[in-house]
C-alpha positions as CSV (number, residue, x, y, z in Angstrom):
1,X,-15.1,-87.6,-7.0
2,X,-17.4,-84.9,-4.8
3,X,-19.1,-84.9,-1.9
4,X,-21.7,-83.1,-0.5
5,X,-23.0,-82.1,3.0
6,X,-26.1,-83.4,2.3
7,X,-25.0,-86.6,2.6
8,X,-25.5,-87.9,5.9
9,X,-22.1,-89.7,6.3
10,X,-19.9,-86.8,5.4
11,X,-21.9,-84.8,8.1
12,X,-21.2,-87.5,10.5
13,X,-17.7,-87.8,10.0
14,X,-17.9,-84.0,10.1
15,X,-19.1,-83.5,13.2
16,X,-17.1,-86.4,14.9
17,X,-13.7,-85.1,13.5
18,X,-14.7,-81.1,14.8
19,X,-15.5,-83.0,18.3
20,X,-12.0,-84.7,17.9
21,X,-10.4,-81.3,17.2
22,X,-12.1,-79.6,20.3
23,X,-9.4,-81.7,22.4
24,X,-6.7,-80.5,20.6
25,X,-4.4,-77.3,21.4
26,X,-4.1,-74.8,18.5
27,X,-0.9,-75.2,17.8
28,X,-1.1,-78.1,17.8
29,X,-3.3,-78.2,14.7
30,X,-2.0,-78.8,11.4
31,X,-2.0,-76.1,8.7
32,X,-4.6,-76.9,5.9
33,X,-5.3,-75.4,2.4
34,X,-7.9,-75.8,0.2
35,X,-7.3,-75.9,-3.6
36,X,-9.4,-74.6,-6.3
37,X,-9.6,-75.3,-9.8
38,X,-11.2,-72.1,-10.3
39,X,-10.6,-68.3,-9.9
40,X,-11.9,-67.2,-7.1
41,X,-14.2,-64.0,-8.4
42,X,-13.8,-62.2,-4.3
43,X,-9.8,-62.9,-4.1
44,X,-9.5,-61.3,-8.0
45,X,-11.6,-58.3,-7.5
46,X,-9.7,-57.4,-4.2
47,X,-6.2,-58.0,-6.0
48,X,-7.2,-55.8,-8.3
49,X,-8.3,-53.0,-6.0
50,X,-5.3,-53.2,-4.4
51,X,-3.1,-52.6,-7.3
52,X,-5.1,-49.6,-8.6
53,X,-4.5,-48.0,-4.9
């Protein structure tokens, strides 16, 4: 199941949970992830210039 930012809901819901989250002290914040099913091409080419130093 995707969604999309083109979808007007999801922007909605977007941009009344980042007003929410103005209120709200850093720290306060929970941590978040985001999980990929995918290889990330940017984080792979940067691990592997990192090794080869």
């Amino acid at each position: 199941m995707g969604y999309s930012f083109s979808d007007l809901n999801i922007r909605y819901i977007w941009y009344k949970l980042k007003n929410m989250m103005k209120t709200i002290n850093d720290f306060e914040k929970p941590k978040s992830f985001i999980l990929l099913s995918e290889s990330d091409k940017i984080m792979k080419i940067d691990k592997e210039t990192t090794e080869k130093e």
